[in-house]
C-alpha positions in Angstrom: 92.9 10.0 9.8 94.2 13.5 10.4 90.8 14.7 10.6 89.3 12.5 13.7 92.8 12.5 15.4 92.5 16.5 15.5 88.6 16.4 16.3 89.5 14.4 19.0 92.4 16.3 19.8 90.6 19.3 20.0 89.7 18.9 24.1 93.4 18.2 25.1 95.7 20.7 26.8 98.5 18.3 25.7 101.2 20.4 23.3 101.4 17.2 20.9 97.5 17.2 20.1 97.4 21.0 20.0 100.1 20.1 17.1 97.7 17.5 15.2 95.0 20.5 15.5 97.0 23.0 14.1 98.0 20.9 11.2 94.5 20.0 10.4 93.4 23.1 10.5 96.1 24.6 7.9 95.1 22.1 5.7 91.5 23.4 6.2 90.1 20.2 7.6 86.9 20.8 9.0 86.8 19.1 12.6 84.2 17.7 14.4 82.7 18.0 18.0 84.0 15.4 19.9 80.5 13.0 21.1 82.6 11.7 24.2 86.1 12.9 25.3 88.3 11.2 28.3 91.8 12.0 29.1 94.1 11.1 31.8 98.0 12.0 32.4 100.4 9.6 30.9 97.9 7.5 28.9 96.3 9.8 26.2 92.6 10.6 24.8 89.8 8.3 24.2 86.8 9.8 23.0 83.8 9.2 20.0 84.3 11.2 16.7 81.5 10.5 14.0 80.7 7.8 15.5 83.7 6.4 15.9 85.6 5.3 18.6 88.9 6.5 18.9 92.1 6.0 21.4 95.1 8.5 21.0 98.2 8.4 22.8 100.1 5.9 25.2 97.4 3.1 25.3 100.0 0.7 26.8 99.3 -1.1 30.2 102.9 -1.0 31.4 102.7 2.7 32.5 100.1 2.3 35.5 101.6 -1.2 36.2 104.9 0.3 36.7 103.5 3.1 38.8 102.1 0.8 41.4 98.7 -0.1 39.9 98.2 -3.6 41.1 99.9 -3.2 44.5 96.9 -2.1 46.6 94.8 -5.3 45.3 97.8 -8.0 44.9 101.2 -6.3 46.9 102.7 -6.6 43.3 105.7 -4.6 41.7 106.7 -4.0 38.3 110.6 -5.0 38.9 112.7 -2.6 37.6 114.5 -4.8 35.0 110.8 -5.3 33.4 110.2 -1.7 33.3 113.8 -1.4 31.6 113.4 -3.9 29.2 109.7 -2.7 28.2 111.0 0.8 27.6 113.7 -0.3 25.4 112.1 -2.4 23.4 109.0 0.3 22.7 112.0 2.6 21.4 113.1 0.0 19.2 109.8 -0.6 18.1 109.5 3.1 17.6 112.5 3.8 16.0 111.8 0.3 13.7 108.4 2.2 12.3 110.1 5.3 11.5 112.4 3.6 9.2 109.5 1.5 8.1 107.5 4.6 6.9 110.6 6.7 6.0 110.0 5.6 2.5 106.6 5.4 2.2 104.8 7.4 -0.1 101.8 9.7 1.2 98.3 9.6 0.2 96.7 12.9 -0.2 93.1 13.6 0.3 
């Protein structure tokens, strides 16, 4: 998994992908050419690695909803109590993962 992420990773200026690359490449993983790369701010990397398609990063819709994205077509707002309650929730749901995994064991290659 560390392999694609960091092939994918490779095209993006982002400091948390330049991470994943790093760390692939001290563990000598050899990384492919990305086939298709996209990126935009705020949502992440979507791209085809070995023939596989791949989505990295914040592939949630509640960012561009709660910037406005539906107001040109529809005049409609993400309320702020929506946006509120969305963001806490994906930090519990975070935080609820990291205690998940905290104690699971790591395959190695």
């Amino acid at each position: 998994m560390l392999r694609l992420a960091a092939s994918l990773d490779q095209g993006s200026e982002h400091p948390l992908a330049a991470a994943i690359v790093a760390a692939a490449r001290e563990k000598n993983l050899v990384l492919d050419k990305p086939e298709q790369f996209d990126s935009a701010s705020g949502i992440g990397v979507r791209g085809t690695v070995a023939g596989k398609a791949l989505s990295l990063g914040n592939t949630a819709l509640g960012i561009p909803l709660a910037a406005g994205l539906l107001y040109p077509f529809t005049g409609w707002l993400l309320s702020p109590m929506i946006a509120a309650l969305a963001m806490s929730l994906s930090s519990a749901s975070v935080i609820g993962n990291a205690l998940r995994l905290r104690g699971a064991a790591l395959k190695q290659d």
